[in-house]
C-alpha positions in Angstrom: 86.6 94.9 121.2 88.2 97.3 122.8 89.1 97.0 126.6 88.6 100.5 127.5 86.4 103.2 125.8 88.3 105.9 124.2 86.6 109.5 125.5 85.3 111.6 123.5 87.6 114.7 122.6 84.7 117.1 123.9 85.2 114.9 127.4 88.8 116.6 127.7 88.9 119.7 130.4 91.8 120.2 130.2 92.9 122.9 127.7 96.2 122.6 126.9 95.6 118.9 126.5 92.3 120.0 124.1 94.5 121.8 121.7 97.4 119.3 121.4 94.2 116.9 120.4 93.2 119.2 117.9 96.4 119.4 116.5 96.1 115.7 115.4 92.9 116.7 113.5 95.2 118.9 111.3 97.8 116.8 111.0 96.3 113.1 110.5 93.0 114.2 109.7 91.3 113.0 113.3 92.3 112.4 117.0 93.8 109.3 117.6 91.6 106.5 119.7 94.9 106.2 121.5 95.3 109.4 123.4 91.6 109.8 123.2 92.2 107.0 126.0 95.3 107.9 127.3 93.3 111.7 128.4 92.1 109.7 131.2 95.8 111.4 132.8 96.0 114.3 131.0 99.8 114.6 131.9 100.6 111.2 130.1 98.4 111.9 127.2 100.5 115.3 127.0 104.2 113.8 127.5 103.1 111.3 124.8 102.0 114.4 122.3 105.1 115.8 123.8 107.8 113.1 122.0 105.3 113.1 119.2 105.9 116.7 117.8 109.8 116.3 118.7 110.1 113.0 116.8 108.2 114.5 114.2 109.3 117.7 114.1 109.0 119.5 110.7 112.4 120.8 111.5 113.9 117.6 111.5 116.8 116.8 109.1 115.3 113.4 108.7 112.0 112.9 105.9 108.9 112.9 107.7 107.2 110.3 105.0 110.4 107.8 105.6 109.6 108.6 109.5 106.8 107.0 108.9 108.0 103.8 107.5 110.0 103.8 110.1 107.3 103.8 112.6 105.7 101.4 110.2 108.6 98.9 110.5 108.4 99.2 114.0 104.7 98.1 114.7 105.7 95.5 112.3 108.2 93.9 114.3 105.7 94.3 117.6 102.8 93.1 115.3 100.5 96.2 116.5 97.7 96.5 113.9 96.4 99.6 114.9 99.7 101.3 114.6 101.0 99.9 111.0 97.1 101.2 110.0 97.9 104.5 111.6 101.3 104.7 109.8 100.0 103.7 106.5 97.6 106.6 106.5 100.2 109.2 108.1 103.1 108.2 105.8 101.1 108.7 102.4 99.9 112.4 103.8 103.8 112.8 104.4 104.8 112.3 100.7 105.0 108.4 100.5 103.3 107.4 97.0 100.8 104.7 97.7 102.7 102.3 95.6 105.5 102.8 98.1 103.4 102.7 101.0 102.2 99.1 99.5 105.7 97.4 98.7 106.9 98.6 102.2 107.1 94.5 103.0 109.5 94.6 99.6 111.8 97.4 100.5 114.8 95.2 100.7 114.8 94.7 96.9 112.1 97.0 95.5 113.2 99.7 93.5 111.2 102.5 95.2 113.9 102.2 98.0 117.2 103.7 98.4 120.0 101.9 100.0 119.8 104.7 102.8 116.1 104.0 103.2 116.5 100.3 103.3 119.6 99.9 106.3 117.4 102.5 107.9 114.1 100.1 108.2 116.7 97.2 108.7 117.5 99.2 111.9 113.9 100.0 112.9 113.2 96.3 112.6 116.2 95.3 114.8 116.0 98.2 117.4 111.5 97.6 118.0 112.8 93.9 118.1 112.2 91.6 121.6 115.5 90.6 122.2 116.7 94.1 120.7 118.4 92.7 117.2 120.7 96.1 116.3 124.3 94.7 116.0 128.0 96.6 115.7 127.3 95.5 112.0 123.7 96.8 111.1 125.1 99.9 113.4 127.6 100.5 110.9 125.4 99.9 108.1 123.3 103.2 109.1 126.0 104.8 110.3 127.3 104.9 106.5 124.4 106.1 105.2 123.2 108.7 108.3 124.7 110.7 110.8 124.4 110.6 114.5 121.5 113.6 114.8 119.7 111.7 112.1 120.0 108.3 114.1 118.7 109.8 117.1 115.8 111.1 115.3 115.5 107.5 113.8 116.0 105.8 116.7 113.4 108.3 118.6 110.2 107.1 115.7 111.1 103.7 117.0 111.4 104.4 120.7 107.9 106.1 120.3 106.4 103.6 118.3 107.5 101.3 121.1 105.0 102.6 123.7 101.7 103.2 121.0 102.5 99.5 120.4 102.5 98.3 123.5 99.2 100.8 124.4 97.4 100.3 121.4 97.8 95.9 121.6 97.4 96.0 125.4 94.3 98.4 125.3 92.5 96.6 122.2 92.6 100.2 120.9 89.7 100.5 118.4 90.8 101.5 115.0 89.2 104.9 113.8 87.5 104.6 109.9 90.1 106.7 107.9 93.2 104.2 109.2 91.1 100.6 108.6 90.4 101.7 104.9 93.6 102.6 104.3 95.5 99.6 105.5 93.1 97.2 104.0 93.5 99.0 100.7 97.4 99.0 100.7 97.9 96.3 102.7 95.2 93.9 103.0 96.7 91.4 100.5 100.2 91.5 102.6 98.5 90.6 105.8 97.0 93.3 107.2 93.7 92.9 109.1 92.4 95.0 111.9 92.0 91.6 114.6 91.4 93.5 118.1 91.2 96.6 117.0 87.8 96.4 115.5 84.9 97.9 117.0 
């Protein structure tokens, strides 16, 4: 149950704030519960959409789908619910086949990932990890397969991820429709299951 209400996006009077939510609507298909609770402070809900479109910048020289298995890594190693759901739905819209999506637990030795893919979620586990778990040695492993603009933009999906999963677990975020159905389908069998995040 959710520990504070998400507003509803007509509730937003701020404008600028009102048309970065509609963005998400485009882009994800519906407004996140998340900053529908974060609008509360329009300028935090707004700095938050801020690092959002540069992390996930179309001009990025990073894939936007492996972004998102980034991210998905991420609120793996915090154990957020709400956010692997979120990513789940947001990396098969960017190009990540749902038999992909569903072996992301495997991507050490599955097939569907390249070695470049597979040092970079190595990294996202390590960097979202409490103690932070990045070494010289899994440094250097990206580093061999990335440069050092496409580890910032790596190492910015994590940092981000970092506060929705601490927002999303702390608030008891409830998880919108579209996100639960698509986790349980993909996922359900690996350990998925929405806990607090239901409604």
């Amino acid at each position: 149950m959710a520990r504070m209400e998400p507003l509803s996006i007509e509730d937003c009077t701020d404008a600028e704030l009102r048309a970065a939510l509609d963005h998400f609507v485009a882009t994800l298909g519906f407004v996140p519960n998340s900053l529908l609770t974060m609008q509360r402070v329009p300028a935090i809900a707004k700095a938050v959409i801020g690092l959002n479109r540069a992390v996930f910048s179309p001009g990025g020289r990073v894939d936007l789908g492996l972004k998102r298995l980034v991210a998905h890594m991420s609120s793996f190693a915090t154990g957020c619910q709400y956010c692997k759901a979120h990513t789940t739905v947001s990396a098969t819209r960017h190009g990540v086949d749902d038999e992909k999506m569903a072996a992301i637990y495997d991507y050490a030795t599955s097939p569907l990932f390249s070695d470049a893919e597979r040092v970079a979620l190595d990294f996202a586990l390590a960097a979202a990890s409490v103690p932070n778990g990045v070494t010289d040695e899994s440094y250097r492993a990206l580093a061999a397969h990335w440069d050092e603009e496409q580890i910032v933009e790596i190492l910015g999906v994590v940092c981000m991820f970092g506060v929705f999963n601490r927002w999303n677990d702390s608030m008891a975020t409830p998880l919108e429709e579209l996100p639960a159905a698509r986790a349980g389908e993909l996922l359900g069998d690996r350990g998925w299951e929405i806990g607090k995040h239901s409604r």
